[in-house]
VOGU-3710 file (C-alpha; in Angstrom, 3 decimals, decimal comma):
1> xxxxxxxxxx> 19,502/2,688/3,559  22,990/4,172/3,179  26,465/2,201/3,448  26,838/3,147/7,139  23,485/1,806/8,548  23,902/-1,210/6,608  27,087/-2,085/8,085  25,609/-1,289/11,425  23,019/-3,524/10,710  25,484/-6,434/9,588
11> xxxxxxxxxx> 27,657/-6,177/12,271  24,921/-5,942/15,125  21,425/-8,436/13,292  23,133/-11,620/14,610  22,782/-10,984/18,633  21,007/-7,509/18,792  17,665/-8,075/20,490  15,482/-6,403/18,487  16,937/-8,449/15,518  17,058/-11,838/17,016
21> xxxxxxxxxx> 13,399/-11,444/18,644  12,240/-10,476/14,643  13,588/-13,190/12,940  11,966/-15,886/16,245  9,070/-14,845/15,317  9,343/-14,483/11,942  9,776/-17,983/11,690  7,651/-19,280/14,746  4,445/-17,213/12,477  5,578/-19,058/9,489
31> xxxxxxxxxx> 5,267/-22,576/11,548  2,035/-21,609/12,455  0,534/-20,282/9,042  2,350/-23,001/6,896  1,830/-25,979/9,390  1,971/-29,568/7,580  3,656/-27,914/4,417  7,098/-28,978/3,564  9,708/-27,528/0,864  8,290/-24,179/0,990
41> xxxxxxxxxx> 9,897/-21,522/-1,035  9,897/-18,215/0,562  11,493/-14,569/-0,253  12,651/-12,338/1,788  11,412/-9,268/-0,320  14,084/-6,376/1,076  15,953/-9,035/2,561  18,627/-6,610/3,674  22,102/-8,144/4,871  20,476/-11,402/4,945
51> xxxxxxxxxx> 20,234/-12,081/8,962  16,445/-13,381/8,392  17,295/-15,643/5,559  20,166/-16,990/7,892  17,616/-17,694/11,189  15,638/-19,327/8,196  17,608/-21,982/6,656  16,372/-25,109/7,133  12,271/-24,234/6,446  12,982/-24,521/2,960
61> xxxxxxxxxx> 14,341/-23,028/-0,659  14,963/-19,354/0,583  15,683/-16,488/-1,653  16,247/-12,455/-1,489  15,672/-9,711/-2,816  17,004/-5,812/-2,130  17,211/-2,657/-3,586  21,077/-2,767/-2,648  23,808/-4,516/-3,858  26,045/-3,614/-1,054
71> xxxxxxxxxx> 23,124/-5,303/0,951  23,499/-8,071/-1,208  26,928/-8,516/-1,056  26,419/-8,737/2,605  24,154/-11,627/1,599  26,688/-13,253/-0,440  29,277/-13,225/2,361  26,678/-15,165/4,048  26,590/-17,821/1,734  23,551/-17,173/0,053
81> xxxxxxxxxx> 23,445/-17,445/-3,701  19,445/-16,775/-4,762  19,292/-13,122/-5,040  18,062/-10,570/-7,318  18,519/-6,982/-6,999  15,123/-5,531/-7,182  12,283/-3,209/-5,904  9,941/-4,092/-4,027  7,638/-2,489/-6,064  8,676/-4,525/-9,414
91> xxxxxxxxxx> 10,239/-7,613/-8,134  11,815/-9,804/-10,728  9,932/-12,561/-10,263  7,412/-14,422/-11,899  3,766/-14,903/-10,585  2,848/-17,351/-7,921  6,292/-18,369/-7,494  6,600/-18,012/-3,440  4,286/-20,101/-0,938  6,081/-17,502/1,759
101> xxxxxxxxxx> 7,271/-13,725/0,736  8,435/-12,006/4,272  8,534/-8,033/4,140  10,332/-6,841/7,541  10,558/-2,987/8,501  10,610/-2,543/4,253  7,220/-0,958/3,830  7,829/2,273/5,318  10,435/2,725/3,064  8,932/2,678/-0,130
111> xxxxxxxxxx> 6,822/5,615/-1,897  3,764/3,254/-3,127  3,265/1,034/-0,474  0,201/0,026/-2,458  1,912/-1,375/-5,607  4,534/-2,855/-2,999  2,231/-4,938/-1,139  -0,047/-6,295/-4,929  3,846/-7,434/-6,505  4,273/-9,168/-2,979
121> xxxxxxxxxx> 1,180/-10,552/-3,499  1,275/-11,226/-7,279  4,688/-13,527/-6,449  2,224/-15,340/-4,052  0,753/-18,379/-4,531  -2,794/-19,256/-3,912  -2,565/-20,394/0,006  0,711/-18,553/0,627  1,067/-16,149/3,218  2,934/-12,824/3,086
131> xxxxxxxxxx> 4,327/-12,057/7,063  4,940/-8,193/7,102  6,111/-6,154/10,069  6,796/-2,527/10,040  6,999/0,240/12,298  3,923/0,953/14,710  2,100/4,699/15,667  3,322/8,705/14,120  3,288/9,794/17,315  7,138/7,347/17,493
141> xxxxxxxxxx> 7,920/9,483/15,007  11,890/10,102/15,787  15,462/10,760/14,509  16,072/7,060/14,201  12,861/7,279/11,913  15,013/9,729/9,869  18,190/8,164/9,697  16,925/5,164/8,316  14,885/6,944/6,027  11,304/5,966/6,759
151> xxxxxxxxxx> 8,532/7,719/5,252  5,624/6,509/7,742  4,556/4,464/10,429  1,577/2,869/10,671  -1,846/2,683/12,163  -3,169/-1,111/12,490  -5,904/0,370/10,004  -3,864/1,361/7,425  -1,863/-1,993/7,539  -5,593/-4,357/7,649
161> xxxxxxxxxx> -6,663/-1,745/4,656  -3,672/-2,323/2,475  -3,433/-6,124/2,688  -7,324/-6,364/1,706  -6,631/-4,080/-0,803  -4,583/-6,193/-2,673  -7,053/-9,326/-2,159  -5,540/-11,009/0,914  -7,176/-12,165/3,805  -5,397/-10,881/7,130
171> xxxxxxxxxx> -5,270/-13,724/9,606  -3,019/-12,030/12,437  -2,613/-8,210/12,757  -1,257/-7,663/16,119  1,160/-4,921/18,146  4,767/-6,573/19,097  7,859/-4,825/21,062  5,162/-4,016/23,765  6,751/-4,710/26,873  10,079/-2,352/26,153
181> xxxxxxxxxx> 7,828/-0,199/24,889  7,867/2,876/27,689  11,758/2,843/27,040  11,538/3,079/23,801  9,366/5,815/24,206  11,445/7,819/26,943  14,741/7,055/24,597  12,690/8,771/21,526  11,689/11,779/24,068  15,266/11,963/24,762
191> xxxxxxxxxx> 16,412/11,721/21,652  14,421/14,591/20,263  15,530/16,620/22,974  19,030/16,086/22,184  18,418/17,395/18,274  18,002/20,612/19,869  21,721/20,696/20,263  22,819/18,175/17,509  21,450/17,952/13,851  22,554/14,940/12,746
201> xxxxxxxxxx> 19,933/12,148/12,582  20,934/9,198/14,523  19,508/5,845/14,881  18,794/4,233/18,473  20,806/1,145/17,671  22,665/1,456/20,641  25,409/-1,765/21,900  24,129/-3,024/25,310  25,948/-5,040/27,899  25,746/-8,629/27,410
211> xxxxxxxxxx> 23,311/-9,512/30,032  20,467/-6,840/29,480  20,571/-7,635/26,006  19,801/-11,186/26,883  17,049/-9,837/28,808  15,401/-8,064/26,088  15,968/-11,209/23,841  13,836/-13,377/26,654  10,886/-10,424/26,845  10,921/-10,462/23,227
221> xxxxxxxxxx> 10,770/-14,470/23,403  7,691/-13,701/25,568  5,717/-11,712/23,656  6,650/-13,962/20,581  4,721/-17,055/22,184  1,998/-14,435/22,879  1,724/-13,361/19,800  1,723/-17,181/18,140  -1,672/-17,957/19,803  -3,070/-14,706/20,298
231> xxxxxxxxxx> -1,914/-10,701/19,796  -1,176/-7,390/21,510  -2,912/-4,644/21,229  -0,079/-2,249/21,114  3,642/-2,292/20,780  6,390/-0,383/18,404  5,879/-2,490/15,570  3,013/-4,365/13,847  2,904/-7,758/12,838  0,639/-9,302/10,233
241> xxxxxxxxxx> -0,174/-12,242/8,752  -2,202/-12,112/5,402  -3,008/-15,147/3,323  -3,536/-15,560/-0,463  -6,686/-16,883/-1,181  -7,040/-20,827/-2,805  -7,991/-20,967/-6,039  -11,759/-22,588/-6,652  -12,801/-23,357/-10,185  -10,382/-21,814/-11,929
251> xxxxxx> -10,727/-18,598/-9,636  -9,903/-17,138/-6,512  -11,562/-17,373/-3,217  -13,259/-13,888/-2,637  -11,584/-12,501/0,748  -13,428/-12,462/3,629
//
């Protein structure tokens, strides 16, 4: 992510809806998955200017990791010291050192999305979860995809496929940003018709007034307890859940 989207990012994450209704249930899934487990460490594995860790404090040790060291700088400012600059695809940690590792709108970025998700599960412990979200359907496929340099989106297939892949057992897999969804597909129609005329990529960050983004925060807030309990079968993004198997003898639980 270039210098310009990150700022955009820092200066919006802390009341933009889409990034306040992430981090809810970012840490509402992790309540869930991890209930009756206390000092949890958890990394946020492209932890980006650090709003997630921020919405996390409090659940337990939290570290982060990015690509970026303007992105961690960002972190810094926040007050967060546990950060290593890293790929996702060879994070600098050792093995089984996370009981959470959070991956939010990271995959899509990154060329092997394969070895990404086995190092996020290699820093895993047995009974850890990872909680992963990316972006959700090709046919989205807009200038905002560009500007932030995404390489995919994804099918709920491919996502199920690549957590099994790497031995995990998927315990949620569901769509989320469902209800907003037909504007966010009329914006993208719009947006694409616009290109015609301009050819710089932009993203579709856009600053609201006050009280509609409130509103999107509370549909988000919706779909979040929805999603706790249950899932939706479509939406911009996908959501998943995927736990490490429990060691048994010496070995790993087979996933199921």
């Amino acid at each position: 992510m270039q210098r310009p989207q990150l700022e955009e990012m820092y200066r919006l994450e802390d009341q933009y809806w889409w990034f306040v209704g992430r981090r809810r249930m970012v840490r509402a899934l992790i309540g869930r998955h991890m209930a009756g487990r206390e000092n949890l460490r958890v990394l946020d594995a492209g932890c980006g200017t650090g709003g997630t860790l921020a919405a996390l404090e409090g659940i337990g040790e939290l570290s982060g990791c990015d690509i970026s060291g303007e992105a961690l700088g960002m972190c810094r400012s926040r007050g967060f010291e546990r950060l290593t600059q890293s790929n996702v695809g060879a994070l600098d940690y050792e093995d089984e050192s996370f009981d959470v590792v959070i991956n939010c709108d990271v995959l899509e970025h990154v060329e092997d999305d394969e070895a990404a998700i086995a190092e996020l599960t290699r820093v895993l412990r047995p009974g850890g979860i990872v909680v992963l979200t990316v972006p959700a359907h090709q046919w989205l496929w807009s200038e905002h995809d560009e500007a932030l340099d995404h390489l995919r989106r994804y099918a709920e297939r491919q996502v199920r496929e690549l957590m099994e892949g790497a031995g995990l057992r998927v315990e949620k897999l569901t769509g989320a940003v469902t209800l907003v969804l037909p504007a966010i597909i009329t914006w993208r129609w719009v947006s694409r018709m616009r290109r015609r005329t301009k050819g710089q990529a932009q993203t579709s960050l856009v600053q609201l007034p006050g009280p509609i983004n409130a509103l999107l925060i509370r549909l988000l807030d919706f779909e979040n307890a929805i999603i706790r309990h249950g899932r939706l079968p479509i939406g911009a993004s996908l959501v998943a859940v995927a736990r490490k198997p429990e060691r048994v003898d010496g070995g790993n639980v087979p996933p199921v």
